[in-house]
Each structure stands twice: as C-alpha cells, then as structure tokens.
LUMROLO-891677 format. One line per 3 residues: their letters; for each residue y, x negated, z of C-alpha. Coordinates in pm, 1 decimal. Example, Ala and Ser with C-alpha at 12.3 -4.5 7.8 and 13.67 -1.06 7.14 Angstrom:
as = -450.0 -1230.0 780.0 ~ -106.0 -1367.0 714.0
//
This chain:
xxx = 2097.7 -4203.4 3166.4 ~ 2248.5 -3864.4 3246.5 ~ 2167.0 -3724.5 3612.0
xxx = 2325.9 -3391.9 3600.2 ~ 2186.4 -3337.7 3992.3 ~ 2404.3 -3629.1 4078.8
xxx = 2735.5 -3514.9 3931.6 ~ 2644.1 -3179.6 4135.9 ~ 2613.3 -3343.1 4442.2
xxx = 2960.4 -3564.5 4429.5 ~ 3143.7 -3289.4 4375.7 ~ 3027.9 -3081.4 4595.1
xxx = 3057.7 -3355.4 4848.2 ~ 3378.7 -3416.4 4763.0 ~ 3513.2 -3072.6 4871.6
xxx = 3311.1 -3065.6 5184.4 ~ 3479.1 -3427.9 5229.7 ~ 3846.1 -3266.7 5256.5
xxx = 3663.3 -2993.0 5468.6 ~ 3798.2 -2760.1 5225.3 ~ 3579.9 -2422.6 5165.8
xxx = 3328.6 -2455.1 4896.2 ~ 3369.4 -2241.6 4622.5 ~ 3197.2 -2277.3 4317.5
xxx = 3502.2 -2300.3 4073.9 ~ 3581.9 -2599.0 4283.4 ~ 3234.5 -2768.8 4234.2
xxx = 3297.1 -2688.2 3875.3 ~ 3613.0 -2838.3 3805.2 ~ 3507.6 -3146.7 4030.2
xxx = 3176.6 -3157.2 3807.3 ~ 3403.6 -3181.4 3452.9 ~ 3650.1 -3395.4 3661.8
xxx = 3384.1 -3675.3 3678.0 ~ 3251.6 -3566.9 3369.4 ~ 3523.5 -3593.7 3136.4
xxx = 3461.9 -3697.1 2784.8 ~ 3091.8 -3729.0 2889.9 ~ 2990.4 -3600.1 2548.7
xxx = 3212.9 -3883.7 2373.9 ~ 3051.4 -4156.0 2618.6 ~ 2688.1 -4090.3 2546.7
xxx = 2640.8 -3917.6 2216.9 ~ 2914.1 -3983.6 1975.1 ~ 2853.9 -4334.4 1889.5
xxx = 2483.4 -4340.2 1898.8 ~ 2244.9 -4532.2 1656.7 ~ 1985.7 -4270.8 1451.6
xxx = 1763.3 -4552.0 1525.4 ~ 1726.9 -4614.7 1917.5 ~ 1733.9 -4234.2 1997.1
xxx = 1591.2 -4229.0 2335.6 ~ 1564.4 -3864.2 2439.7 ~ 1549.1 -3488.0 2321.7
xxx = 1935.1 -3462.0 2392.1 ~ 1996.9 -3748.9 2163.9 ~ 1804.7 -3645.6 1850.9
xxx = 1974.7 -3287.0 1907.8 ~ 2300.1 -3437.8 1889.6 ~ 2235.8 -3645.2 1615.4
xxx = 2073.6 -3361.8 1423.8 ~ 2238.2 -3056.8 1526.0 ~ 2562.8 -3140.7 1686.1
xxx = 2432.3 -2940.6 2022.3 ~ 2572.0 -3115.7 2299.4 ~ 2337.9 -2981.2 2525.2
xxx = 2382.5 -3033.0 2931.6 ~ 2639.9 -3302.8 2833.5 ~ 2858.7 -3045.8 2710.9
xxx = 2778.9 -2764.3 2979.4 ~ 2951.0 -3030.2 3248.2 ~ 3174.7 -3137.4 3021.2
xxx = 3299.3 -2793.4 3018.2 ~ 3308.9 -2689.2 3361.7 ~ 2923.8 -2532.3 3336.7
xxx = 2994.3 -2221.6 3156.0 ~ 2657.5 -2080.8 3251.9 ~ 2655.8 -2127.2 3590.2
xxx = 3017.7 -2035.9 3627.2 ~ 3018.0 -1709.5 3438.8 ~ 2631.5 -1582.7 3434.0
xxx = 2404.5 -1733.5 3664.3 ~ 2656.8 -1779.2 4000.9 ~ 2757.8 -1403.1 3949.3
xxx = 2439.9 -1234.8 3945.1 ~ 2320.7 -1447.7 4259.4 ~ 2622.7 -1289.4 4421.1
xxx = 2577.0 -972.5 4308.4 ~ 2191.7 -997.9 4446.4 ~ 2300.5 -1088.9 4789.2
xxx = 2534.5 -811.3 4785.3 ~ 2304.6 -529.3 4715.7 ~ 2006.3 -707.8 4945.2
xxx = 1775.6 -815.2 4712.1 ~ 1508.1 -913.2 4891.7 ~ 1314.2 -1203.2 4688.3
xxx = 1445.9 -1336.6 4378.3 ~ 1172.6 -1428.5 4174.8 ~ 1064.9 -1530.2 3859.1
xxx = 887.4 -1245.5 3739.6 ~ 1222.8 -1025.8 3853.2 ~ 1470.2 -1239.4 3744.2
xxx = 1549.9 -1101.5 3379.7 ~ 1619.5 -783.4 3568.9 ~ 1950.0 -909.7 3672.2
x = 2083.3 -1054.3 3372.3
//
C-alpha cells in the first residue's frame, strides 16, 4: 500500500537530518528520489482481477496514474500551484486561510 504522508515525512527528515534549510524543491526531489519508478512498481503489472483500490481500477482503465505519478514526478501541484499561493498568502497577511476563501487564491 501507498502512504504518500510517509514519503513526505522521510524526505523532509532527511534534509533536516544534514541540518540543511528546508526548502520545498528539496522535499520534492527527495519525495521522487524515494519514489522513483513508483508508478512501474505498483500499477504496471497489475491483474484486472485483484484490483484493490480506486487508484488501481483508474490505472487499469484510464491510464491516470493518480498520486503515484504526482510523487513520481516531483509533485507538480504542490510544487508549482499550491506551495506558491501559500507563499504568496503569507506575504500579503492573509489572515485565515479557509475553505470557503480558498478558490480566491488560485
């Protein structure tokens, strides 16, 4: 089973370990360091008939390679959309970032 937390975690962890600053293009490279050919691993040599979750069947049926493939490539989303609008909203003070607010930034 996949634990995405985990692999976020021990890379982190391992740039704190060589007390170096943590900056999230170092978390993730670390993240598809540990995660390399994840996607090949898990998904491409999977049975149609002991599917076990939602990722799984997706892959099978759609080719999406779903969180497996956001690691695998160095998380995209959280690299390029996500991490840079939490910056920018710390910049410019904003106060509470909630749910109901949230679309505003993007």
């Amino acid at each position: 089973m996949f634990c995405f937390l985990g692999e976020i975690v021990v890379a982190t962890s391992g740039i704190e370990i060589k007390n170096q600053k943590i900056k999230i293009d170092k978390v993730c490279n670390n993240v598809t360091n540990i995660c390399e050919e994840i996607v090949d691993r898990e998904l491409k040599n999977i049975n149609r008939n002991t599917v076990s979750t939602s990722g799984e069947k997706l892959f099978i049926e759609q080719g999406i390679k779903g969180i497996r493939g956001e690691v695998e490539a160095g998380l995209p989303s959280i690299s390029q959309i996500s991490y840079p609008q939490l910056v920018k909203a710390i910049k410019t003070d904003f106060p509470v970032i909630s749910f109901h607010k949230l679309p505003k930034l993007l």
